[in-house]
C-alpha positions as CSV (number, residue, x, y, z in Angstrom):
1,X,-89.1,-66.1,9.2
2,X,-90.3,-62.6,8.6
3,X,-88.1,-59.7,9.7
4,X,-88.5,-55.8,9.5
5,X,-85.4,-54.1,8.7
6,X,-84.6,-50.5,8.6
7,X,-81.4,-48.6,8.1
8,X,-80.2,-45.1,7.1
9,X,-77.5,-43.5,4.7
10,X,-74.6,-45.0,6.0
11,X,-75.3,-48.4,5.8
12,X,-76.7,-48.9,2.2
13,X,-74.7,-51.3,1.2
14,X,-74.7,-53.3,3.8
15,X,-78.6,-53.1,4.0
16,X,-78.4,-54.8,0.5
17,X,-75.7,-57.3,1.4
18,X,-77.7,-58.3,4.6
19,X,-81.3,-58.0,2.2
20,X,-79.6,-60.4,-0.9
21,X,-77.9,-63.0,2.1
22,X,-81.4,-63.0,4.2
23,X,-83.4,-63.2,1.0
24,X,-81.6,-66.6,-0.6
25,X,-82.4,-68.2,2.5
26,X,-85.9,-67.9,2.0
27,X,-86.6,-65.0,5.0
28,X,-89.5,-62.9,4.2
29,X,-88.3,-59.0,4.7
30,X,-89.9,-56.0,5.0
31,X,-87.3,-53.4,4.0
32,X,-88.5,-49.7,5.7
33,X,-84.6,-48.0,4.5
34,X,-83.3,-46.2,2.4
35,X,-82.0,-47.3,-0.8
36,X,-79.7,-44.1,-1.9
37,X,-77.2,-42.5,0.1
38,X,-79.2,-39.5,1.0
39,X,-79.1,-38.2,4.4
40,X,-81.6,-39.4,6.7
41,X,-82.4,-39.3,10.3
42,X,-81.3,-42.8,12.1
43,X,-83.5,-42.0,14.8
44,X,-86.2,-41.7,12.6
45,X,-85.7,-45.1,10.7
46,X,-85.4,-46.5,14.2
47,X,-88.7,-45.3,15.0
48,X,-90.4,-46.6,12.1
49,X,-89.2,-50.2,12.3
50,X,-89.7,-50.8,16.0
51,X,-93.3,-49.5,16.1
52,X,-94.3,-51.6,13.1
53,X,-92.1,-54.4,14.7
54,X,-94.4,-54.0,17.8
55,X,-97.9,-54.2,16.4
56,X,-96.5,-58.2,15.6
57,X,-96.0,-60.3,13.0
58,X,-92.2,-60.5,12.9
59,X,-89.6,-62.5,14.3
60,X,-87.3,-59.9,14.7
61,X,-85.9,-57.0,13.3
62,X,-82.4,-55.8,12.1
63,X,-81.3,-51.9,11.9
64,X,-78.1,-50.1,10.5
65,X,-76.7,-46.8,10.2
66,X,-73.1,-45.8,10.0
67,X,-71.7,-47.4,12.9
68,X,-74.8,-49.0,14.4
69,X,-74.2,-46.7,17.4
70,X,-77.0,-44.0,16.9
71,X,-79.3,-46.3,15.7
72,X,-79.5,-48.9,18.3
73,X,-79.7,-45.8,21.0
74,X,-82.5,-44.8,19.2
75,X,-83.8,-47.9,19.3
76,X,-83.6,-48.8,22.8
77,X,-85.6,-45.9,24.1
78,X,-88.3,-47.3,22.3
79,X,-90.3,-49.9,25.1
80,X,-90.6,-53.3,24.3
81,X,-87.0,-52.9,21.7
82,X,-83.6,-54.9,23.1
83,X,-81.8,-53.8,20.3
84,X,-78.2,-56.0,20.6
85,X,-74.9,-54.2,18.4
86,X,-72.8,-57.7,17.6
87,X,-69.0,-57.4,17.6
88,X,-68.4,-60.7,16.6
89,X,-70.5,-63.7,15.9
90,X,-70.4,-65.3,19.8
91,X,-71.9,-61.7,21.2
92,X,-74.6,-62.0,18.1
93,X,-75.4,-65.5,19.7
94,X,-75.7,-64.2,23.4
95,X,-77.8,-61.5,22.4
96,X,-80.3,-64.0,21.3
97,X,-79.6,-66.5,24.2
98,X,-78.8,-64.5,27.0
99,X,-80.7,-61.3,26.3
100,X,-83.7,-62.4,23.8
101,X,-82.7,-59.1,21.8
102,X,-85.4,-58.7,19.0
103,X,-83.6,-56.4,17.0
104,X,-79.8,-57.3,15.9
105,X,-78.1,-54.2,14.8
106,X,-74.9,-53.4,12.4
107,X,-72.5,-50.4,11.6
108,X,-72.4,-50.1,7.6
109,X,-68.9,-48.3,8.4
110,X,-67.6,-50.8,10.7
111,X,-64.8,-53.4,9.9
112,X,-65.9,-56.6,11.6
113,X,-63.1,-59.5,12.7
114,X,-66.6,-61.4,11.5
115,X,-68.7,-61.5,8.6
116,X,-72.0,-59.8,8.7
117,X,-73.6,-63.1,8.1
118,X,-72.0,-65.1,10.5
119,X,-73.2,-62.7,12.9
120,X,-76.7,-63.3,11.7
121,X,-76.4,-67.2,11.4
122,X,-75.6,-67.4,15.1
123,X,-78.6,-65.0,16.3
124,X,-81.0,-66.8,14.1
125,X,-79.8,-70.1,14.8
126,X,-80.1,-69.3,18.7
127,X,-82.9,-70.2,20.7
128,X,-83.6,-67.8,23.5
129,X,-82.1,-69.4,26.8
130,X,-84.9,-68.6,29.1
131,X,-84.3,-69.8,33.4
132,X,-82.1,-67.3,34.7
133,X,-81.8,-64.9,32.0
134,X,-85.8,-64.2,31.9
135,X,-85.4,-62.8,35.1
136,X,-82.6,-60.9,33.9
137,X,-84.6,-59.7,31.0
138,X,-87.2,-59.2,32.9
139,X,-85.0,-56.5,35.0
140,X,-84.4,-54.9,31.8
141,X,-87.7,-54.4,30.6
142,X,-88.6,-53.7,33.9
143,X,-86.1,-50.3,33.7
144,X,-88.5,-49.3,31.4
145,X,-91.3,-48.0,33.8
């Protein structure tokens, strides 16, 4: 798998916890964040990693900032993104099933009831439902115009 990953000050750490756990599994990552905990723009980071995610070649992409929150907004403005911000490691499943979101999304702030790579075990280990949730997705992407 390849992914693109971007993140901001707030979530240094957890961009190399999330970089070392995806990176013994073999994934192939493109890391576009910051690796000091100097202020940066999460908007910014967001832009940069969707727009390379959407010229292709990636599976998906993950983004982080303090509490995910302003990033995945960020995100989502962005056409084409579905950017999903997992509470636990069921909603990181639905995104993938229910939603197809292409870009999973985490607060490095945040105390999760479920470990950060749980969360990304059950997206990556989820296949896009399809049926009745295209059409739902579908609606979404269809907001966009």
């Amino acid at each position: 798998m390849k992914i693109i990953m971007a993140n901001d000050h707030g979530a240094v750490d957890l961009k190399k916890r999330i970089l070392n756990f995806l990176e013994k599994k073999g994934f192939e990552i493109t890391n576009l964040g910051v690796d000091e905990e100097i202020s940066v723009d999460y908007p910014d980071m967001a832009e940069k990693a969707c727009k390379q995610y959407l010229q292709g070649g990636y599976d998906f992409g993950i983004l982080c900032c303090g509490t995910g929150i302003g990033i995945s907004i960020a995100a989502n403005k962005i056409d084409g993104i579905r950017a999903a911000l997992p509470q636990n490691a069921f909603a990181a499943e639905m995104a993938k099933e229910h939603n197809n979101a292409n870009f999973i999304v985490f607060g490095g702030r945040i105390d999760y009831s479920d470990s950060i790579e749980s969360m990304l075990d059950a997206y990556i280990n989820t296949d896009f439902g399809g049926d009745r949730h295209l059409r739902r997705v579908d609606k979404i992407m269809a907001l966009e115009k």
